[in-house]
C-alpha positions as MATLAB code, in Angstrom:
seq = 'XXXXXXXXXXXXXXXXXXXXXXXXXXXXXXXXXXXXXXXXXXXXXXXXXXXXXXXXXXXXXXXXXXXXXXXXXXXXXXXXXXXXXXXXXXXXXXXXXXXXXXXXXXXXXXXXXXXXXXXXXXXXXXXXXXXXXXXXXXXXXXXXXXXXXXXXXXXXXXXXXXXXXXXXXXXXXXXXXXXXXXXXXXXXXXXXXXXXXXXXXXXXXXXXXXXXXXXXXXXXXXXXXXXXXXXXXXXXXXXXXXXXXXXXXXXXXXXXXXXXXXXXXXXXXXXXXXXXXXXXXXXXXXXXXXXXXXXXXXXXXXXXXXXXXXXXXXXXXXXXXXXXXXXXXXXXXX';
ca = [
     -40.703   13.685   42.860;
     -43.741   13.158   40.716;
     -41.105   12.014   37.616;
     -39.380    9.285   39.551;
     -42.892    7.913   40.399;
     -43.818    7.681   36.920;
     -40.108    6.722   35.770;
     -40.566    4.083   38.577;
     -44.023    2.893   37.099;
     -42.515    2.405   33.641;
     -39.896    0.191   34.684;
     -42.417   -1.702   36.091;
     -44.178   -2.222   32.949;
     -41.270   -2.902   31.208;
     -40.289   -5.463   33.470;
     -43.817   -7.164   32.805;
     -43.235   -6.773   29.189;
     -39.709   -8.704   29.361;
     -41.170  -11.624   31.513;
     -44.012  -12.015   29.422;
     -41.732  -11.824   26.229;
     -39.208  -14.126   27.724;
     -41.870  -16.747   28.525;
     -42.537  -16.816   24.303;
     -38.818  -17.247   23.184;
     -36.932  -20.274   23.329;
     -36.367  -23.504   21.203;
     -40.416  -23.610   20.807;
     -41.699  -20.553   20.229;
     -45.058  -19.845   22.116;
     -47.021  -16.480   20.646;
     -47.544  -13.478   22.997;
     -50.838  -14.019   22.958;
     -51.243  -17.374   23.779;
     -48.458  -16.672   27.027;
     -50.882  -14.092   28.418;
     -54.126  -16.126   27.877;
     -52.262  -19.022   29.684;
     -51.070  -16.515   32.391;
     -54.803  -15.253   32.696;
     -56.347  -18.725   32.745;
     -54.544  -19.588   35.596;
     -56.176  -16.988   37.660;
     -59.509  -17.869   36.260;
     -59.807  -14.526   33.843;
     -59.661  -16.726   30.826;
     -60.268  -19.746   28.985;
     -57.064  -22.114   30.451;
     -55.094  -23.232   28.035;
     -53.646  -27.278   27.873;
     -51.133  -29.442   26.393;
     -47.747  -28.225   25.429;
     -47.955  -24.492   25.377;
     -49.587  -25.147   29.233;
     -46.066  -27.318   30.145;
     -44.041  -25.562   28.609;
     -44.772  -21.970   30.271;
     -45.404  -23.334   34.050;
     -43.077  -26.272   34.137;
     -40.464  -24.740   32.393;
     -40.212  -21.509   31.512;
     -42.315  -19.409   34.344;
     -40.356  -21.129   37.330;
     -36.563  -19.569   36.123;
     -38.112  -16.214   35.140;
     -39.476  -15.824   38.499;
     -36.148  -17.481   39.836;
     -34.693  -14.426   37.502;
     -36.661  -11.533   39.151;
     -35.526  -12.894   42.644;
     -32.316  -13.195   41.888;
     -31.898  -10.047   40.096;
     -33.879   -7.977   42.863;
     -32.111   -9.401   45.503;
     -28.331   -8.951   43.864;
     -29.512   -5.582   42.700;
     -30.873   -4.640   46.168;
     -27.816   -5.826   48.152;
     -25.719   -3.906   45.953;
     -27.562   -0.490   46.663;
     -27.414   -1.466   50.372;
     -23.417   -2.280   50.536;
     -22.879    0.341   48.703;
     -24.596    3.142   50.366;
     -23.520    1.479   54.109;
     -20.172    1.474   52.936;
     -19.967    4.818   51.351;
     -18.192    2.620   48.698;
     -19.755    2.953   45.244;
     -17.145   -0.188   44.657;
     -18.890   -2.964   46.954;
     -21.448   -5.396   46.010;
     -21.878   -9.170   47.436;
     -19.700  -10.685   45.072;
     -16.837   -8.105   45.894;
     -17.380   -8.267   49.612;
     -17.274  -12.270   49.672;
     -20.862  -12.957   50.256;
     -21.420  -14.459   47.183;
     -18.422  -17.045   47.632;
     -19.177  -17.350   51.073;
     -22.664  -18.131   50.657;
     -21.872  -20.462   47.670;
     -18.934  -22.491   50.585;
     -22.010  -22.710   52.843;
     -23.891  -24.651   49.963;
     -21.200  -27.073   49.288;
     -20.485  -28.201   52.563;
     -24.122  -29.000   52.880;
     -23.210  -30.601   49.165;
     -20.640  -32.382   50.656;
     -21.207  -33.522   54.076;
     -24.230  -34.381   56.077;
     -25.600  -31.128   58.244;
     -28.597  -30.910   60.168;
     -28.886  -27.780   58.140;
     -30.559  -27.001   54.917;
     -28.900  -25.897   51.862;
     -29.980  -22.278   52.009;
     -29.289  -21.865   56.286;
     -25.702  -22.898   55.376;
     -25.397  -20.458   52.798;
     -27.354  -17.506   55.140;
     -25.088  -18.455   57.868;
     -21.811  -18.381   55.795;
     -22.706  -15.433   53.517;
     -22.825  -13.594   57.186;
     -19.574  -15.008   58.212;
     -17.856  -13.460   55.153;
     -19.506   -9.930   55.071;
     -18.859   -9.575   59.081;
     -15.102  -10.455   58.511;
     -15.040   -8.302   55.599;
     -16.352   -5.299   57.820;
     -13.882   -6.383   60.329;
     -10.601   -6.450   58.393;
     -11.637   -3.339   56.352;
     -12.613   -1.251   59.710;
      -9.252    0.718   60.694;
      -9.844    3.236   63.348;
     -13.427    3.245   62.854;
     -13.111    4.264   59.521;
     -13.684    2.399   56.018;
     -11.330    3.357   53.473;
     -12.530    2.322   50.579;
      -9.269    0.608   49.483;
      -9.234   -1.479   52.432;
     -12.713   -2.408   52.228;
     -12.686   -3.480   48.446;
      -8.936   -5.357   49.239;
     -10.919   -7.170   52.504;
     -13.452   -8.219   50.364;
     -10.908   -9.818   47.781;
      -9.214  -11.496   50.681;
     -12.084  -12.979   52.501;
     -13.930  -14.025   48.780;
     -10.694  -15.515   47.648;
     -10.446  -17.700   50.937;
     -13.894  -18.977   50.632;
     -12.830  -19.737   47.147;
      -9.664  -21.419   47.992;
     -12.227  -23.767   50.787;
     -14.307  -24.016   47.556;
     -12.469  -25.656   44.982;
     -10.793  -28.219   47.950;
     -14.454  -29.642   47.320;
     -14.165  -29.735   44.319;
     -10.794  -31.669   44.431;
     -12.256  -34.574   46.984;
     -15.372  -34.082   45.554;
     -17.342  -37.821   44.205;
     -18.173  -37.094   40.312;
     -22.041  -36.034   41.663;
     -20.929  -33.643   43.806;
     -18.371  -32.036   41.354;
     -21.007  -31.752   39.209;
     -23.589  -30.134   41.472;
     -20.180  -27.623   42.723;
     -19.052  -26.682   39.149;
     -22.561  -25.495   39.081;
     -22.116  -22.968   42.050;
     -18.589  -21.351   40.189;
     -20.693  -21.082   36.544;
     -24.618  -20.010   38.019;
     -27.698  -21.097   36.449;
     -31.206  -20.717   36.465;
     -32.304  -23.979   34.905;
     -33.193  -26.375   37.811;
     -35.665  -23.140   39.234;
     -38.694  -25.101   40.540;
     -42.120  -23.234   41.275;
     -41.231  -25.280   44.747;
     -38.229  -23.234   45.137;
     -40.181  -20.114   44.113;
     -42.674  -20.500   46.315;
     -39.771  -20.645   49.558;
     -37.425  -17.555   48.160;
     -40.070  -15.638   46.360;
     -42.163  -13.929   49.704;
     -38.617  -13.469   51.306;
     -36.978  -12.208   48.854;
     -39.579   -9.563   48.750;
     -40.200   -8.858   52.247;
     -36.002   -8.374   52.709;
     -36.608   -5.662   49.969;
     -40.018   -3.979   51.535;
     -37.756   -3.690   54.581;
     -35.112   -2.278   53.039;
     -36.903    0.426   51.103;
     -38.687    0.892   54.379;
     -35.436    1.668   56.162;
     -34.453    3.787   52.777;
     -34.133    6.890   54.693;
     -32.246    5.654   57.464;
     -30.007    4.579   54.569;
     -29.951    7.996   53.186;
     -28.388    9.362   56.270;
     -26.007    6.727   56.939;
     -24.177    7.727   53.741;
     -23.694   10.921   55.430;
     -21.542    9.802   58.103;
     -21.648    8.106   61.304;
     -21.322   11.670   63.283;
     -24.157   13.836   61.329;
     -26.132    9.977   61.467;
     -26.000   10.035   65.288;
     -27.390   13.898   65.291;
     -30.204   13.379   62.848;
     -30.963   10.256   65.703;
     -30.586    7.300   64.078;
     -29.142    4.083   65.991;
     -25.983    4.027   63.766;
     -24.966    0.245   65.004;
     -27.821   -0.987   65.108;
     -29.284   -0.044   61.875;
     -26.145   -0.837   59.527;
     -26.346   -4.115   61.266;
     -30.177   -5.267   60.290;
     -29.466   -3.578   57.180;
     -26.318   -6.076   56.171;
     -28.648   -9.271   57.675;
     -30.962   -8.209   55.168;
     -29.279   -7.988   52.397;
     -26.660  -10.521   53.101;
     -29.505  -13.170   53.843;
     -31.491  -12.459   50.748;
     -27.974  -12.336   48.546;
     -27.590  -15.967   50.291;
     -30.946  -17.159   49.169;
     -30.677  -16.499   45.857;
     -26.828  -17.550   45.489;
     -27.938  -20.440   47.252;
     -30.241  -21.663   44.466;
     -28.891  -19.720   41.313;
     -24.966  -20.130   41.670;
     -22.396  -17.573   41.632;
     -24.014  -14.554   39.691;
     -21.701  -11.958   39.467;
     -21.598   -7.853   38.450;
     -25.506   -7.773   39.144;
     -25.395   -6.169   42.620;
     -22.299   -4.013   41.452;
     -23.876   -2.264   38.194;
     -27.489   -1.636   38.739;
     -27.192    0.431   41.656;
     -25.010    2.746   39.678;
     -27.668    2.811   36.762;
     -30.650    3.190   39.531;
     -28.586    6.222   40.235;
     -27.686    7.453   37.192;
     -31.250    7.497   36.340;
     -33.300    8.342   39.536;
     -30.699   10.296   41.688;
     -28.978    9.459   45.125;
     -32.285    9.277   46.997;
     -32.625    5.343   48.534;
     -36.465    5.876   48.500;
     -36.048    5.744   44.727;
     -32.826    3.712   44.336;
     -34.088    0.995   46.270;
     -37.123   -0.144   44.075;
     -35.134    0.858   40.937;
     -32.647   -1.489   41.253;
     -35.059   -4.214   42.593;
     -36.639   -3.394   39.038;
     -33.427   -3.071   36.435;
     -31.957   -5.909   38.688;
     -34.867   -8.156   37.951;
     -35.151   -6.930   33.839;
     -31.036   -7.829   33.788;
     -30.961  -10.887   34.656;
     -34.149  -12.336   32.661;
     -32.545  -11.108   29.770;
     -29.608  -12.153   30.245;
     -30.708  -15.740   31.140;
     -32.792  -15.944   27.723;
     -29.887  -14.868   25.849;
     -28.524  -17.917   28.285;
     -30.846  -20.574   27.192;
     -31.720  -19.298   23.455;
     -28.104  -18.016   21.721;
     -26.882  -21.593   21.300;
     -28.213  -25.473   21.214;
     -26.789  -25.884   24.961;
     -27.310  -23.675   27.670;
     -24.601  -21.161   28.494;
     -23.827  -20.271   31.902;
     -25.770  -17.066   32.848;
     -22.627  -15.653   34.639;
     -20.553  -15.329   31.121;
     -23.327  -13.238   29.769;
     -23.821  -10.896   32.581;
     -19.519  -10.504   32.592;
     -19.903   -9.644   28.567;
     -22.705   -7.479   28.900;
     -21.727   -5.491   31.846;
     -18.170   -5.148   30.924;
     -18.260   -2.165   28.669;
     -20.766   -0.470   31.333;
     -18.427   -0.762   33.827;
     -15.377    0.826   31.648;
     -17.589    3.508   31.522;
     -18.241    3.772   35.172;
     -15.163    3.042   36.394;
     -13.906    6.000   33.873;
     -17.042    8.210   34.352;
     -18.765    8.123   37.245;
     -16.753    6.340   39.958;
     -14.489    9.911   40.572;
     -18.075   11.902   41.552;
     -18.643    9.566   44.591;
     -21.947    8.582   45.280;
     -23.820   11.065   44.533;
     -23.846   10.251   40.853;
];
């Protein structure tokens, strides 16, 4: 127990060291040095710094880091949850539709006038998909895991199909803002944005490492579930809001981020064990080191930007062959 706490507490330097390194590279360099004494003047523990270096690391740079954590915790997080509620070690949002459903929520509030916000549509939408996902794949109160991964196809490929019929009507403004949903970015984060997905982001993942062990039995079965005495229904339910609404939030600012939620999970495991109490925070950690990397390879291989979702497909491509050849046979307990 005592080496997952400290395996746990040197991700979580590492994941400092990566931000703070990923704040210094780019097109202007900024020393390491001069990122942390900006970062510690703004909390009044040293001298601030001003002009460009100041701009460049909290107008620019800072807002789609932090944009990278949340999305990579909350894709990372979801992942875990799917997977263990599921007893799938296959699912993740973007398999199970949430991602495309969440992503049809945002472009109807692209392309029409609702009442609603941006991110409700995609919360409500990204619910919509998972629930008919869990309804189509539920045969005789069972989940095969073939029919749950197949559901999943079905329901993301309709909210796909919905998708692009935007993008065919679509003015030449709103094409552009919906081609950004199908590639995913980070580059219009705003510490505005931030400041609204940030704390909910993190609560939905203190809750679900505070339901951890309920999660732990649920990927025993429904039966032994019920005789340990946990409400079954009730907690695979809050457990799918949760992560389903925090998948939305971040979809619904970032784009279509795919792989994230499916992979780390798997390497949470591979490193820490089965145990949720442990998986959960582990993945909120690898998810959040992931993506930041891969979003400065993003902005800093090439003159333009390439979309993030490219680089996440090449880099977790040969780590899936190996899962899928691997691990996938030994269930979840790898």
């Amino acid at each position: 127990m005592r080496w997952k706490a400290t395996i746990l507490l040197i991700s979580a330097i590492t994941l400092i060291l990566v931000i703070l390194t990923a704040i210094s590279l780019g097109a202007y360099s900024i020393p390491l040095e001069s990122v942390v004494q900006a970062l510690l003047g703004k909390v009044g523990l040293a001298t601030p710094v001003d002009g460009i270096h100041k701009t460049i690391i909290f107008e620019i740079r800072l807002p789609r880091i932090l944009l990278a954590v949340a999305v990579g915790a909350a894709l990372s997080t979801s992942g875990a949850v799917y997977q263990g509620i599921f007893r799938n070690p296959l699912v993740e949002p973007y398999i199970l539709g949430v991602s495309s459903g969440a992503a049809f929520g945002a472009g109807l509030a692209v392309m029409f006038d609702f009442p609603l916000s941006v991110q409700a549509l995609a919360f409500l939408f990204a619910l919509v998909a998972v629930f008919l996902t869990y309804r189509i794949g539920r045969i005789r109160g069972r989940m095969p895991t073939v029919t749950i991964v197949l559901a999943g196809v079905i329901i993301g490929s309709l909210f796909s199909a919905l998708f692009a019929i935007f993008q065919y009507i679509g003015s030449t403004e709103q094409l552009r803002r919906l081609v950004f949903w199908i590639l995913g970015g980070l580059h219009r984060a705003t510490l505005a944005e931030i400041r609204l997905i940030g704390p909910l982001v993190m609560i939905g993942v203190l809750l679900i490492w505070y339901h951890a062990w309920n999660l732990n039995v649920l990927t025993l079965g429904d039966d032994e579930a019920r005789a340990l005495g946990i409400p079954v229904e009730r907690t695979r339910r809050l457990l799918i809001v949760i992560a389903t609404g925090i998948t939305a939030l971040v979809v619904s600012i970032s784009g279509i981020i795919s792989w994230v939620g499916l992979m780390i999970p798997h390497a949470a495991r591979l490193i820490l064990g089965p145990d949720h109490r442990f998986v959960i925070p582990m993945s909120a950690i690898l998810g959040a080191i992931f993506v930041i990397i891969c979003d400065t390879l993003a902005r800093t291989l090439s003159t333009g930007e390439i979309p993030i979702a490219i680089i996440t497909s090449i880099l977790g491509a040969p780590y899936l062959i190996y899962l899928l050849r691997t691990r996938l046979g030994q269930g979840m307990g790898g």
